[in-house]
C-alpha positions in Angstrom: 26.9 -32.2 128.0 28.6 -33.0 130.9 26.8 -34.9 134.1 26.3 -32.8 136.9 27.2 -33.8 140.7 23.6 -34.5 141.4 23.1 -36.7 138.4 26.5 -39.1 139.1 25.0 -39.4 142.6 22.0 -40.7 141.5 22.8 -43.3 139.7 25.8 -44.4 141.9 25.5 -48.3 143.3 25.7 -47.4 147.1 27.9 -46.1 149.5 30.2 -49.2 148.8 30.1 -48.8 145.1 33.3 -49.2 143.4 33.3 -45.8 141.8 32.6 -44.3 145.0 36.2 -43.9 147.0 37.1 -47.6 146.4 40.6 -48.7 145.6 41.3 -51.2 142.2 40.9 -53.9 144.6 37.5 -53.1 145.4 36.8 -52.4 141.9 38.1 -55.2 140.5 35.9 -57.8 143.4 33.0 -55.7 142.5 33.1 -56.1 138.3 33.9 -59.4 139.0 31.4 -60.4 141.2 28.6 -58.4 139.2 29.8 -60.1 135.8 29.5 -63.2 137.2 26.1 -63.0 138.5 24.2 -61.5 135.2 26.2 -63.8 132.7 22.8 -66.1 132.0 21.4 -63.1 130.9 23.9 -61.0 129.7 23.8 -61.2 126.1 20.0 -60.7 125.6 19.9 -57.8 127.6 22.8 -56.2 125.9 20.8 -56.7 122.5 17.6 -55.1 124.2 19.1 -52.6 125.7 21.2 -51.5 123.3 18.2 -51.9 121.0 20.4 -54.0 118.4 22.3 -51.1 117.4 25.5 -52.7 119.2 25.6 -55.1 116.3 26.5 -53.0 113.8 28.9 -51.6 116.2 30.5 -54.6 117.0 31.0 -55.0 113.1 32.7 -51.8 113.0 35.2 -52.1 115.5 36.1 -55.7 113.9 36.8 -53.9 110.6 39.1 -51.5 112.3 41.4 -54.6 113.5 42.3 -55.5 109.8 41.8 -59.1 110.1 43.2 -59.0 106.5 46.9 -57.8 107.3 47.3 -61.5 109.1 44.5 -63.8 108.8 46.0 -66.4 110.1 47.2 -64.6 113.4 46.5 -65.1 116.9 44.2 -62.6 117.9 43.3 -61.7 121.8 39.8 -60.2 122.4 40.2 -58.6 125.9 37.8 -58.4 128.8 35.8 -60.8 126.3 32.8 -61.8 128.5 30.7 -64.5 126.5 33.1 -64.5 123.8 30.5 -62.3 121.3 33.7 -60.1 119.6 35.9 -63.3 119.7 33.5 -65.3 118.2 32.2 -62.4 114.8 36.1 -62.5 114.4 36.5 -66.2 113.6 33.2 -66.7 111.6 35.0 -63.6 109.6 35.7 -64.4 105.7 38.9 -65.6 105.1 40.0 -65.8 108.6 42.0 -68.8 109.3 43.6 -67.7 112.8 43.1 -68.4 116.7 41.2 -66.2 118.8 41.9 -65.6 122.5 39.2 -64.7 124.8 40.4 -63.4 128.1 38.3 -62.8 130.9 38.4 -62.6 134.7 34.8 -63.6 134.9 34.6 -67.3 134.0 30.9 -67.5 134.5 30.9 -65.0 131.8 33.2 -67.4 129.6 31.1 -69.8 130.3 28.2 -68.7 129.3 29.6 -67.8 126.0 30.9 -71.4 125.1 28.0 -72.1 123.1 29.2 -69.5 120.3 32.8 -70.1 120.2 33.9 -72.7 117.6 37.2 -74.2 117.1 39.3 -71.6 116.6 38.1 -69.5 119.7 40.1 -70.4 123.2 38.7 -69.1 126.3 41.4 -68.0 128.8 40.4 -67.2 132.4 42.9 -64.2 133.0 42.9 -60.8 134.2 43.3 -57.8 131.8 46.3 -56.3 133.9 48.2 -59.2 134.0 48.0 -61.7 130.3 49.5 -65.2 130.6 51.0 -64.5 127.1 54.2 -63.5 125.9 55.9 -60.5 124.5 54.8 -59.3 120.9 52.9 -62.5 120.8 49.2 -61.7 119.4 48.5 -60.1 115.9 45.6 -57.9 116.8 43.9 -57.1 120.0 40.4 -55.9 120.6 38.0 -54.9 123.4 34.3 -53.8 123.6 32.7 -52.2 126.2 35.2 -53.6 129.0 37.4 -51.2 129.2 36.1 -49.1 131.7 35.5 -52.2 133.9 39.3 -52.6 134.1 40.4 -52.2 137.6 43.8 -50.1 136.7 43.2 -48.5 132.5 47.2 -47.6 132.4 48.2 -51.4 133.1 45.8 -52.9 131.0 46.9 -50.5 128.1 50.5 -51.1 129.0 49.9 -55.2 129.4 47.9 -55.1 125.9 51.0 -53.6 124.5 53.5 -55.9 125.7 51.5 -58.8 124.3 50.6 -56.9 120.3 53.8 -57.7 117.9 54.8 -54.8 115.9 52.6 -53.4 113.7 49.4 -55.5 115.2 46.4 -52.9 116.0 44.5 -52.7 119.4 41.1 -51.5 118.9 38.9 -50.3 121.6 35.2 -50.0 121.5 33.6 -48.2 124.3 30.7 -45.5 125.2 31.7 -42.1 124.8 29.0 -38.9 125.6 27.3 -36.8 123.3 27.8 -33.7 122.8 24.7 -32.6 120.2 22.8 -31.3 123.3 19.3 -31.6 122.6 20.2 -35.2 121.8 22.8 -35.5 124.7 19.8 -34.5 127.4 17.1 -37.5 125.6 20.1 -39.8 125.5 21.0 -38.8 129.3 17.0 -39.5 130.2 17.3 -42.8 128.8 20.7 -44.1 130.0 20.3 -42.7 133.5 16.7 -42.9 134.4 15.0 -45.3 131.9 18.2 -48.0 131.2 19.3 -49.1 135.2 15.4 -49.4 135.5 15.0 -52.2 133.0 18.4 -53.4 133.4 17.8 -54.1 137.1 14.0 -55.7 136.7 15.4 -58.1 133.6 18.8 -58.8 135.4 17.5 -59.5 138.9 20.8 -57.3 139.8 20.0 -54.5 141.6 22.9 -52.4 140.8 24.4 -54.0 137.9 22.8 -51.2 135.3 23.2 -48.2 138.1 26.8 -48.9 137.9 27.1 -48.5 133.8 26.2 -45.1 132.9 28.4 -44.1 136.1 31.3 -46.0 134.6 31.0 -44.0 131.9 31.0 -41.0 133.1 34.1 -41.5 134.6 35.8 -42.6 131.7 38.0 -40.6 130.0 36.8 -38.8 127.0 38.2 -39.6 123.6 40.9 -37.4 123.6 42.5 -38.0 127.0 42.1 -41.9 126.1 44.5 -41.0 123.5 46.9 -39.2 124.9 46.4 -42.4 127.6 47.3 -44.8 125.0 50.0 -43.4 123.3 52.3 -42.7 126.5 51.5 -46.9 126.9 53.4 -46.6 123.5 50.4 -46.6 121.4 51.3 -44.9 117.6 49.0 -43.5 115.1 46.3 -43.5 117.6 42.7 -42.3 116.3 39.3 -42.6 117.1 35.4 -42.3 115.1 32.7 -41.5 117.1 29.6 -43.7 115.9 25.5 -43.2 116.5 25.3 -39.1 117.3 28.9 -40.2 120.0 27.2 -42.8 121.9 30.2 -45.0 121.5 33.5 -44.6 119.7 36.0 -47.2 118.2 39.6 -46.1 119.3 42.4 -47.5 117.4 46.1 -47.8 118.4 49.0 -49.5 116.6 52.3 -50.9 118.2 55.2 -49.0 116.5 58.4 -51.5 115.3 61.1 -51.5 117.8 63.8 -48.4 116.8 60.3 -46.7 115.5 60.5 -42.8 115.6 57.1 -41.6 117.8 54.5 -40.3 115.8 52.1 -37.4 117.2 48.7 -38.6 117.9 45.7 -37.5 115.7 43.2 -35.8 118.4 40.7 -35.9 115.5 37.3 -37.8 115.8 35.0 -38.5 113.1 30.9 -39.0 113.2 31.4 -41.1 109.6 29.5 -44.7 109.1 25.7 -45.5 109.4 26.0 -46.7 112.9 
């Protein structure tokens, strides 16, 4: 079910808002400055909010990188935040690699400093332009930031330049769903019910306004893939998880000279998540 005009209006963060006739610059000053102002809190509300079920999430989208293919491979988590993906990946069996944690927000990185251990580096960067080389990271990974991204093509573009060959960039982000009885409860809740107790735990007035209108306007599944695969994205698939609140995309960098394959607009509702 699809929001209506009235519905995106209401939960829009003003007549400034980001979302509402800004450019990327505004966009990006906005995230930026919203990030950094509910890091202290961010993690806990996430959990609450989200009522835990992000964790099995999280676990999912992790599986998807296959860690095993290189474990000891530089890995980039993207739009990382307080380090939460970047961290589950190095406490992962086996794992004997570097993570990166990138992230425009260093308030946000900050905050996260307590979880990462020695093999997870903070970097203060933005997701449209990586201070890393070509081909240079085995796996990338983001969760829940995409959408925040001031400019999706570059950062899908700029995550490709930086995966070698044959490395895997998994994204994990909302989706809608489309079951509609639960579509409309799951509407209620993230519209109505969610920005409510976002904003009274946060202290940021439109911090949770601003999330269920980013994803709105994010594409659905299938356009994301079509989006990723003319960035160069191959075998690009996605599985919709917990009735298609959220679905882990997955995109692999082709080897130079590689013929392009078609991608698979096929979505799944597998796993108990």
């Amino acid at each position: 079910m699809l929001p209506t005009d009235a519905e995106k209006a209401a939960t829009r963060p003003g007549a400034s808002g980001p979302l509402n006739g800004g450019g990327d610059s505004e966009k990006r000053e906005y995230v930026k400055r919203m990030f950094s102002d509910i890091a202290p809190r961010y993690d806990m509300l996430n959990h609450i909010l989200a009522l835990n079920i992000d964790r099995g999430w999280r676990k999912r989208a992790i599986r998807a990188l296959n860690l095993p293919r290189k474990p000891d491979g530089v890995y980039l988590d993207v739009c990382a935040g307080t380090l939460d993906i970047a961290a589950h990946i190095a406490r992962q069996p086996g794992f004997r690699g570097t993570v990166l944690g990138a992230d425009f927000a260093e308030p946000m990185l900050r905050a996260g400093l307590r979880k990462a251990g020695a093999s997870v580096h903070p970097v203060a960067a933005d997701a449209v332009r990586l201070p890393l080389g070509d081909d240079s990271v085995a796996g990338a990974i983001v969760a829940f930031g995409i959408r925040n991204v001031a400019g999706l093509d570059r950062c899908l573009a700029e995550t490709h330049r930086v995966l070698e060959p044959g490395g895997r960039f998994v994204i994990l982000e909302f989706s809608t769903p489309r079951a509609p009885v639960f579509a409309s409860i799951y509407r209620f809740y993230f519209h109505r019910v969610l920005p409510r107790i976002g904003g009274a735990l946060s202290g940021h007035p439109t911090a949770y306004s601003y999330l269920p209108q980013s994803v709105d306007e994010f594409p659905e599944e299938a356009e994301l893939a079509r989006r990723m695969r003319a960035c160069g994205f191959a075998d690009t698939t996605w599985t919709s998880l917990t009735l298609g609140i959220v679905a882990v995309h997955v995109g692999v960098k082709p080897a130079a000279g590689a013929a392009p394959e078609a991608v698979r607009l096929t979505g799944s509702n597998a796993g108990s998540f």
